[in-house]
C-alpha positions in Angstrom: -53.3 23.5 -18.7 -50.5 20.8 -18.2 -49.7 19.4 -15.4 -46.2 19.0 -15.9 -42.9 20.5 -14.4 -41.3 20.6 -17.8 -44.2 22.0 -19.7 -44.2 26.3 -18.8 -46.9 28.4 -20.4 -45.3 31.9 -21.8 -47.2 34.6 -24.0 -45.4 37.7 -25.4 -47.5 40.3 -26.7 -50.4 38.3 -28.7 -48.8 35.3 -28.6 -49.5 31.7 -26.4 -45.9 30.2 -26.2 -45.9 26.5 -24.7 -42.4 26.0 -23.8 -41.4 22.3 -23.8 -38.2 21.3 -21.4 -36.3 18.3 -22.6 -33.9 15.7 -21.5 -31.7 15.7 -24.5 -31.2 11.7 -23.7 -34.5 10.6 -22.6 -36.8 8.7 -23.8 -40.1 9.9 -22.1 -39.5 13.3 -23.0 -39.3 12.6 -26.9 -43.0 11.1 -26.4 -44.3 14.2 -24.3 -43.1 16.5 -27.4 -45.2 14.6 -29.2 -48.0 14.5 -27.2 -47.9 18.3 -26.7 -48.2 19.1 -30.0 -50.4 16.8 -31.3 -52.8 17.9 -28.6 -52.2 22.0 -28.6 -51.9 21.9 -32.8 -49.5 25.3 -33.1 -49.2 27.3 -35.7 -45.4 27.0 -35.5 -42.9 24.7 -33.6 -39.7 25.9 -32.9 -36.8 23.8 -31.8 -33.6 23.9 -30.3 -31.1 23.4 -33.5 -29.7 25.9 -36.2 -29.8 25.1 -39.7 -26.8 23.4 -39.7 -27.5 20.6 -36.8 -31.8 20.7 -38.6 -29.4 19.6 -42.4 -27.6 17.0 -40.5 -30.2 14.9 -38.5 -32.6 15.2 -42.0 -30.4 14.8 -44.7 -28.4 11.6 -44.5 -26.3 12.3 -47.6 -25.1 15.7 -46.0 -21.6 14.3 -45.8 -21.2 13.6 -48.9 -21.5 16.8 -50.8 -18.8 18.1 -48.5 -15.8 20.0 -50.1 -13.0 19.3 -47.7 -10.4 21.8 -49.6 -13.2 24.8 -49.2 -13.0 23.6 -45.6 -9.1 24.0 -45.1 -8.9 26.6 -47.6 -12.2 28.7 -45.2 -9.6 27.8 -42.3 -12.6 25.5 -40.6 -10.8 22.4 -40.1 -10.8 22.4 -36.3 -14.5 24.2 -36.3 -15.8 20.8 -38.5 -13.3 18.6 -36.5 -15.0 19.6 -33.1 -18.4 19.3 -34.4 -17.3 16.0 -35.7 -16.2 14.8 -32.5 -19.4 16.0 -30.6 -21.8 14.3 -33.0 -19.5 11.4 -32.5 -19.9 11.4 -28.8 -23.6 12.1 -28.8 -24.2 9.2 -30.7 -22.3 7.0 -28.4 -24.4 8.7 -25.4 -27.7 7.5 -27.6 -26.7 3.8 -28.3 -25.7 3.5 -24.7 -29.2 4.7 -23.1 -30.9 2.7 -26.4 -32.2 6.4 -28.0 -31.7 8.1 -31.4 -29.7 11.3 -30.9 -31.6 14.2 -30.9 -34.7 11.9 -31.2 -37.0 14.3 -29.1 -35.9 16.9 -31.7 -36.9 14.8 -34.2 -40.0 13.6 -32.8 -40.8 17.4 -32.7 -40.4 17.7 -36.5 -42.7 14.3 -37.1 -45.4 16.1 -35.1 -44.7 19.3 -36.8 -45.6 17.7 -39.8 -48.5 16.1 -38.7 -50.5 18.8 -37.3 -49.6 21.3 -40.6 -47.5 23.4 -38.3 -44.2 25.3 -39.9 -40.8 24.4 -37.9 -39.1 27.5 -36.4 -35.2 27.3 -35.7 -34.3 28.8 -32.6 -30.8 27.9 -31.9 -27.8 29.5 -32.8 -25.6 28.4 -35.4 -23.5 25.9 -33.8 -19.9 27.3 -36.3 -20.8 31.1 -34.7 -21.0 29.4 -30.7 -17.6 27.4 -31.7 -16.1 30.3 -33.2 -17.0 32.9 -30.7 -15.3 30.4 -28.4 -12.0 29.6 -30.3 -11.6 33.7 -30.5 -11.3 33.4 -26.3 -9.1 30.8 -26.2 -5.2 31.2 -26.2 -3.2 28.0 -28.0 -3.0 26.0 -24.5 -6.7 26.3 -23.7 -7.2 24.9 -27.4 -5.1 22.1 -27.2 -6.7 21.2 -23.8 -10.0 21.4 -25.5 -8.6 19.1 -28.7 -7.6 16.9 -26.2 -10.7 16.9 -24.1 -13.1 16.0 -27.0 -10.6 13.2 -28.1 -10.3 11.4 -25.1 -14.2 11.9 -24.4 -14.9 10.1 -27.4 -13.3 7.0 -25.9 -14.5 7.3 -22.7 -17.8 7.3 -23.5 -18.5 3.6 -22.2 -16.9 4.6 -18.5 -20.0 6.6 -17.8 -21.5 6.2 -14.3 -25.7 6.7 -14.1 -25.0 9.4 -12.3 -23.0 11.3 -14.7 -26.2 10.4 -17.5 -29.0 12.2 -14.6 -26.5 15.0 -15.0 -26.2 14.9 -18.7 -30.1 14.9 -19.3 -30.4 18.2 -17.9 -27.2 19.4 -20.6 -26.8 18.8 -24.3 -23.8 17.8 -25.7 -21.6 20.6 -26.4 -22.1 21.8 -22.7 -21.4 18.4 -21.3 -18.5 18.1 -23.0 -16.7 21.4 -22.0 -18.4 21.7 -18.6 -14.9 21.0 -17.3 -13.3 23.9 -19.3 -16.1 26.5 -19.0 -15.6 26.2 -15.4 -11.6 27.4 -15.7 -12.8 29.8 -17.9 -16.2 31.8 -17.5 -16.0 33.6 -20.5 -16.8 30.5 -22.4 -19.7 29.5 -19.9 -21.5 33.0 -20.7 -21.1 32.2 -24.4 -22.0 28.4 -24.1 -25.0 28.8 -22.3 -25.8 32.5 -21.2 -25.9 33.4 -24.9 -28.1 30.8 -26.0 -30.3 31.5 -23.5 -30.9 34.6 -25.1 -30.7 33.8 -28.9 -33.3 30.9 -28.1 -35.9 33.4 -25.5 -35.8 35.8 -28.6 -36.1 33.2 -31.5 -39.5 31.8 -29.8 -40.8 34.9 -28.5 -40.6 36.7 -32.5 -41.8 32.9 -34.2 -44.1 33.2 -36.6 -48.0 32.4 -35.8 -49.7 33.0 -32.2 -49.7 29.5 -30.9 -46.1 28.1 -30.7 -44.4 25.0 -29.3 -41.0 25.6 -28.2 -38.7 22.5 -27.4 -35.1 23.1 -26.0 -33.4 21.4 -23.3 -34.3 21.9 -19.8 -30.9 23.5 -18.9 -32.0 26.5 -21.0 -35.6 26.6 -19.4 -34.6 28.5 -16.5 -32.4 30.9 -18.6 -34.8 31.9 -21.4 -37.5 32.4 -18.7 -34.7 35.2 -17.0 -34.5 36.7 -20.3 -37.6 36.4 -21.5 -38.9 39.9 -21.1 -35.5 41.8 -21.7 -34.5 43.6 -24.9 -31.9 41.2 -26.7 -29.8 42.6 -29.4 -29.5 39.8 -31.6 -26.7 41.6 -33.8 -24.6 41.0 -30.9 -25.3 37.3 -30.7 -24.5 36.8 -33.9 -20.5 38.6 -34.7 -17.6 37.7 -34.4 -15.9 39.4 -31.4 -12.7 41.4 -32.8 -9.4 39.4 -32.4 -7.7 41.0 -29.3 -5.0 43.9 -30.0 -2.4 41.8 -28.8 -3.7 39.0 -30.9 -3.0 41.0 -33.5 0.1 42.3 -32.9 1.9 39.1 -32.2 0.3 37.5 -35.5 2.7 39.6 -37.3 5.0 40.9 -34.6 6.6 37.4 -33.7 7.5 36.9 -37.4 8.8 40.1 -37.4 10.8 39.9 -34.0 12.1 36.5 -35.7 13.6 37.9 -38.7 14.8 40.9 -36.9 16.4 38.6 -34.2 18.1 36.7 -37.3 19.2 39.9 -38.8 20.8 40.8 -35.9 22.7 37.7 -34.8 24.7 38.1 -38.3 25.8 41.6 -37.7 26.0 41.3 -34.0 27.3 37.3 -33.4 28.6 36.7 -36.9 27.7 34.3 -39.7 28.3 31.3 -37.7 25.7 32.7 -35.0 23.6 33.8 -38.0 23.5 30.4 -39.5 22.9 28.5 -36.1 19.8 30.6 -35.9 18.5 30.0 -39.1 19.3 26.2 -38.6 17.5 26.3 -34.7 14.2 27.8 -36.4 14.0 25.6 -39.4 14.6 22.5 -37.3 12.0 23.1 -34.1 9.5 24.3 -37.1 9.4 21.4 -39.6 10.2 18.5 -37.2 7.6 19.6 -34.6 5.3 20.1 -37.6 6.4 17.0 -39.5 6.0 15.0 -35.6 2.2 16.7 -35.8 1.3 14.9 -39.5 3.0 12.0 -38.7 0.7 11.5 -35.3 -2.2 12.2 -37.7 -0.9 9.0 -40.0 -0.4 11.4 -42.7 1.0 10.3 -45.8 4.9 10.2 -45.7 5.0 13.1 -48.7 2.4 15.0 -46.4 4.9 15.1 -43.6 7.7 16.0 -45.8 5.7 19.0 -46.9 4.7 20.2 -43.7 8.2 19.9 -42.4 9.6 21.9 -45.9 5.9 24.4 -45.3 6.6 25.3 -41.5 9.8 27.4 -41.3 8.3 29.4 -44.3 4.6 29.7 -43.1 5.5 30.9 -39.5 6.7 33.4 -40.8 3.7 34.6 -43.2 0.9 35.3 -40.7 -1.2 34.8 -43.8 -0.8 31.1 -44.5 -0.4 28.0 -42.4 1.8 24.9 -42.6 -1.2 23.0 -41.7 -3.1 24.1 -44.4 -0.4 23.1 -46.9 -0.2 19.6 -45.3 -3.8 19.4 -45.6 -3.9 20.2 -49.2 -1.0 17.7 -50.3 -3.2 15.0 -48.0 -6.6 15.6 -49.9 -4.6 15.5 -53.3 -2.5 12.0 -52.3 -5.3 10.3 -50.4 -8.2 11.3 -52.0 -11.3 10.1 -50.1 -13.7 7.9 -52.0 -17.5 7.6 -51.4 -17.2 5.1 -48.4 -15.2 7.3 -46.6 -18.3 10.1 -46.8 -20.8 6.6 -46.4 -18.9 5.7 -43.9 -18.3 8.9 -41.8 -21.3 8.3 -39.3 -19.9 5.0 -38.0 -16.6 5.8 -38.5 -16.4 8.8 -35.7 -17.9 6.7 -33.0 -14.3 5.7 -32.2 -11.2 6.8 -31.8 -9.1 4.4 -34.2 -12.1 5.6 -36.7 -11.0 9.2 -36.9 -7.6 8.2 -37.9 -9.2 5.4 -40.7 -11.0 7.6 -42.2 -9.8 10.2 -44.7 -11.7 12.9 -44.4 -11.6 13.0 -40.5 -7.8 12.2 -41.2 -7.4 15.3 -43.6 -8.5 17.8 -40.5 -6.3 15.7 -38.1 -3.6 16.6 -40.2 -4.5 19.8 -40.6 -5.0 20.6 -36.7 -2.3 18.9 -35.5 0.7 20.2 -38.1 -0.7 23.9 -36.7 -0.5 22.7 -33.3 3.3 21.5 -34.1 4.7 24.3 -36.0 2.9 26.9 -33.1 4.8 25.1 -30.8 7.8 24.9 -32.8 8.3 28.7 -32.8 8.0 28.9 -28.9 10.9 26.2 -29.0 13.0 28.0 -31.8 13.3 31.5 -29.8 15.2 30.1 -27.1 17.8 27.7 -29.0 18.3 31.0 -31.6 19.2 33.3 -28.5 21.3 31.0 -26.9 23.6 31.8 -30.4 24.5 34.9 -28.6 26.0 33.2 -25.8 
């Protein structure tokens, strides 16, 4: 038996579960994971990370077998830009403390493969928790969110030793949108309630009858609350349906627009007509153009998102953004330092905008978030062509 707070013996059936509370940015608990399995020699070890997270802390040259126009084309440019930003500012968490990011993890891994036991992963895909997020989010909670992760990357070094006590107990992703799961709930449940779950039913159905589970401590108390429930993993795992109204307005406010248009030339006239026409195509492209340009795109990148956006708003099917993003790849091309270079080159600010492939989803993101804006802005100036 150990004699720690953080270590909590579980069994489920025939199993002996040894469930392992971390600090995410500690030290001493990346030497208890391996002192716990080194002495307890499981069968399996599972730990908290999902296939994607286990690929990028093992495989350095990840980065570089990255197709950036399946990215934009998949329409995962703010999914890879978020998970950019948090590895960014989990990094500069781990030089500021003097510890590896995610070293407990892999200090769990080393052990692992000392003692001949199989690694389990028992955490969620990181793109299914971002995505099941982004569905609850309305276009102001997402800019807040953009804008959140950005200026957290920067403020890293104005952290106080109280806010790292705090942080230990959290990993990244909930310590950066602490602040917005607490405006909105929703997100809170699917941030940490979720996990809970997905990582209680992940060690409880490992493999072998003597496991080692490592997560964070913040989970501890909620996959010991779940532990003997029934958890319907199919559940976990979709994508919630787009709301109705979602729906509707993806195609209904093209629709409304062209109607609106339609009817200021038979109602108002062709002069009307043609102001309308002139009021969409101007908030559209130079909102969207104003978004490349604050990415640093390429001047032919803005023209093209300022020519794409009063066409694209209207096609619920295709983005200016993604246009812009294309004709960025194709002009600036990135070259091998910019993948070499991606790990260093996220642990600032100024580095996101240097680098061309954090660049390409900047551009991306941001001409999206212009031309969105630009067709609240247009329906305004077009109805004031009735007066």
């Amino acid at each position: 038996m150990w004699n720690n707070k953080n270590i909590h013996q579980l069994s489920f059936k025939d199993k002996e579960i040894i469930l392992v509370g971390t600090a995410h940015v500690s030290r001493q608990s990346a030497e208890l994971v391996t002192r716990v399995i080194e002495a307890e020699k499981p069968e399996t070890v599972c730990i908290e990370l999902c296939e994607s997270r286990y690929q990028s802390m093992t495989q350095k040259d990840r980065w570089q077998n990255m197709d950036l126009l399946k990215v934009i084309k998949e329409r995962k440019a703010f999914l890879l830009l978020s998970n950019l930003m948090l590895a960014s500012f989990q990094k500069r968490i781990g030089q500021k403390l003097g510890i590896r990011p995610g070293e407990e993890m892999m200090k769990a891994i080393e052990a692992a493969e000392k003692v001949g036991a199989r690694i389990h992963l028992a955490d969620r895909d990181i793109r299914t928790t971002l995505s099941r997020m982004w569905r609850l989010m309305g276009l102001w909670t997402k800019i807040k969110l953009l804008g959140h992760l950005v200026i957290s990357v920067g403020e890293v070094d104005k952290i106080k030793e109280e806010d790292v006590e705090k942080m230990k107990n959290m990993d990244v992703l909930e310590t950066l949108l602490s602040e917005i799961g607490e405006a909105l709930p929703e997100l809170r449940r699917i941030l940490i309630d979720e996990r809970d779950q997905y990582l209680a039913y992940k060690t409880r159905t490992a493999p072998g009858r003597k496991i080692v589970s490592v997560v964070g401590a913040g989970h501890v108390p909620g996959m010991k609350r779940y532990w003997e429930k029934q958890i319907d993993m199919d559940v976990l795992d979709e994508m919630p349906p787009k709301p109705k109204l979602t729906a509707f307005l993806k195609w209904g406010i093209p629709a409304g627009i062209l109607g609106l248009i339609m009817w200021g030339f038979f109602a108002a006239g062709t002069v009307a007509g043609t102001h309308m026409i002139k009021s969409w195509v101007i908030a559209n492209g130079v909102l969207a153009g104003l978004g490349a340009g604050m990415a640093l795109a390429h001047p032919l990148t803005v023209l093209s998102a300022i020519a794409a956006a009063p066409l694209t708003s209207l096609n619920p099917m295709i983005a200016a953004g993604w246009v812009a993003g294309l004709v960025e790849v194709v002009l600036g091309k990135p070259k091998v330092r910019d993948f070499e270079g991606l790990t260093e080159d996220i642990l600032s600010v100024k580095g996101f905008w240097k680098n061309k492939i954090t660049r390409v989803l900047l551009v991306v993101v941001f001409t999206n978030m212009g031309s969105a804006l630009g067709t609240f802005v247009a329906i305004p100036l077009m109805v004031k062509a009735f007066a």
